[in-house]
N, C-alpha and C positions, 0 to 999 in steps of 0.2 A: 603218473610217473614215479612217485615213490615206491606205488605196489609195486614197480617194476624192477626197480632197481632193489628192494627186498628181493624179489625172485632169484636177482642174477645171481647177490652175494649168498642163497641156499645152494642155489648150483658149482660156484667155486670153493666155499664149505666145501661140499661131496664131494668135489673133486680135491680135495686138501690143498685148495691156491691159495686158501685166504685162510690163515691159519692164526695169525695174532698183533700185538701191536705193530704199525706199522704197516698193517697193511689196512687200502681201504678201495671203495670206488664211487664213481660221481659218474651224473648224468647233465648234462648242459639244457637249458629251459632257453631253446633260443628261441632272439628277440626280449628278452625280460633281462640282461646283463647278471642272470641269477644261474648257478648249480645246485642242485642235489647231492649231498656227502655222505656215504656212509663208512665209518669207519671202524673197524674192528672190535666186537666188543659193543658198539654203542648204536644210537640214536637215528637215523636221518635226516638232517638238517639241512635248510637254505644255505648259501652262501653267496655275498655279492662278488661280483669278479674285481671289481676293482676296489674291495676291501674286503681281503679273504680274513687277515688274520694271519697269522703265522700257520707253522705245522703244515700235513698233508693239505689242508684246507689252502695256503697258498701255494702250496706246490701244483696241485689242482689245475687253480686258475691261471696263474704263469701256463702251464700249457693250451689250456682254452686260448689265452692270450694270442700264445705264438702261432697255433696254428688253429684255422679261423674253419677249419675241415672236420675236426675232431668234436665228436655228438657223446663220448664216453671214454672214462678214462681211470684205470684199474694201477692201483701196486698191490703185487702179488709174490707170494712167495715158494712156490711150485717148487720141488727138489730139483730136479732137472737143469731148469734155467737157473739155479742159482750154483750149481753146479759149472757153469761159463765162467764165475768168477774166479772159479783156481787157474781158469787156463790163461786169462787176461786178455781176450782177441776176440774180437766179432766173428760171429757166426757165418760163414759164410751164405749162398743159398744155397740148400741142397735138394730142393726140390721142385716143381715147376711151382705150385701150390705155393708157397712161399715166397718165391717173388713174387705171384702175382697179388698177395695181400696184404703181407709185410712188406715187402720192401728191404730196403738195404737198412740191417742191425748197426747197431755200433760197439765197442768195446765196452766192456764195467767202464761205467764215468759217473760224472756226480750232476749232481742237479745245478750246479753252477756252471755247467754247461747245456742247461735243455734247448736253447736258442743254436747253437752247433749241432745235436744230435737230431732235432725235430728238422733240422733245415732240409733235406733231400727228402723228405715224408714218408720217412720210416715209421712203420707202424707199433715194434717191441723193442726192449733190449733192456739190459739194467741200468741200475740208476740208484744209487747208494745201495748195492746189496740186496734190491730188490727187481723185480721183473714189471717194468713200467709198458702194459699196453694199451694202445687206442685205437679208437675205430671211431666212423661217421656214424654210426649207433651202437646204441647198448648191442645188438646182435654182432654187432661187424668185432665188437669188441672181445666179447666173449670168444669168438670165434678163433680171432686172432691171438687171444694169451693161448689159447688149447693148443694153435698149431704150432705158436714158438716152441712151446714143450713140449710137442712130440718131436720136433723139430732138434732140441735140445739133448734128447733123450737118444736118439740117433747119431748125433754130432760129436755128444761128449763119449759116448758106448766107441765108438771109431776111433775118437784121436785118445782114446785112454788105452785101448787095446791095440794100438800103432798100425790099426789099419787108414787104406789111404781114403782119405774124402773124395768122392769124388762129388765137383759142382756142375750145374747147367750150365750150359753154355752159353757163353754171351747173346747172342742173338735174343735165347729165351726172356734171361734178364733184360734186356734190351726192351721188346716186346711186352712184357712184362710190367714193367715200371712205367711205362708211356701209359699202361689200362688203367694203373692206381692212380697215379698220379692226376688223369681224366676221372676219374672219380672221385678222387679226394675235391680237385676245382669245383664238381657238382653239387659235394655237399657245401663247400665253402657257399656258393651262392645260394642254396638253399637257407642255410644259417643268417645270412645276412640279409635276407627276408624275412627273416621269422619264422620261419619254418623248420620243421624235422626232417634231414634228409633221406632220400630214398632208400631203401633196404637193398643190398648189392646182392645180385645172382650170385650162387655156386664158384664159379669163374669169370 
């Protein structure tokens, strides 16, 4: 699990997500109440969830905490998505792809509210200035920061050039959110076996 989680953070390197203090990402050891931490710059370390410590290290686990679905959990700092922060508004969804992985964003907010933004199981959105994503595994995770940012990258290019957004339509999101949200449940009971949740199809 360590190798693994080295891997990701070479791959968000390359992709210039994980760029410097501040940012970092963790992997959950369910069943053992233990994460994996790596943080920028540095080492990968244990951490117990119910004695993280201060810093990203409890911010970490506070979301482990809240939500009992989530296998990996990234702050990133991608241009794009931090780009959301001038505008001040949740992203809408603008693509099927997106609701069905993310889920509903939220506004720039802080980390004194992760228990309000994790509550409807959202998958990205910022969170002090940073791009806070999660997923039921390190893949679902990675997967997820890429698509906020293309996502981002799209969003901000439209409402900056005053063209109109257009979103899915309800039904979709509708449709949508019922499939993560059955998936998020799956991994939760995985996790609270002791186990690593299933790896999610494509769509």
């Amino acid at each position: 699990m360590r190798d693994a989680l080295i891997q990701a953070a070479s791959r968000l390197r390359d992709k210039h997500f994980l760029n410097g203090a501040g940012d970092a990402l963790s992997l959950l050891q369910p069943g053992s109440g233990r994460l994996w931490l790596l943080e920028h710059g540095g080492q990968v370390r244990e951490v117990a969830l119910d004695n993280p410590g201060e810093g990203l290290a409890a911010l970490h686990a506070e979301v482990y905490r809240l939500r009992s679905d989530v296998g990996a959990v990234a702050n990133l700092s991608p241009c794009w998505s931090l780009q959301l922060g001038g505008l001040n508004e949740a992203m809408p969804s603008v693509f099927d792809e997106q609701a069905r992985h993310i889920g509903r964003s939220w506004a720039p907010s802080t980390a004194a509210r992760l228990p309000a933004l994790l509550a409807a199981g959202g998958n990205a959105g910022l969170v002090d200035g940073r791009l806070l994503a999660v997923g039921v595994t390190r893949n679902r995770m990675l997967f997820n920061a890429e698509l906020f940012e293309k996502c981002a990258m799209a969003y901000v290019l439209a409402r900056l050039g005053g063209g109109k957004v257009k979103q899915v339509p309800w039904w979709v999101n509708l449709i949508a959110n019922r499939r993560l949200l059955k998936d998020e449940a799956r991994a939760a009971a995985s996790h609270a076996a002791g186990q690593a949740a299933a790896e999610l199809g494509a769509y």
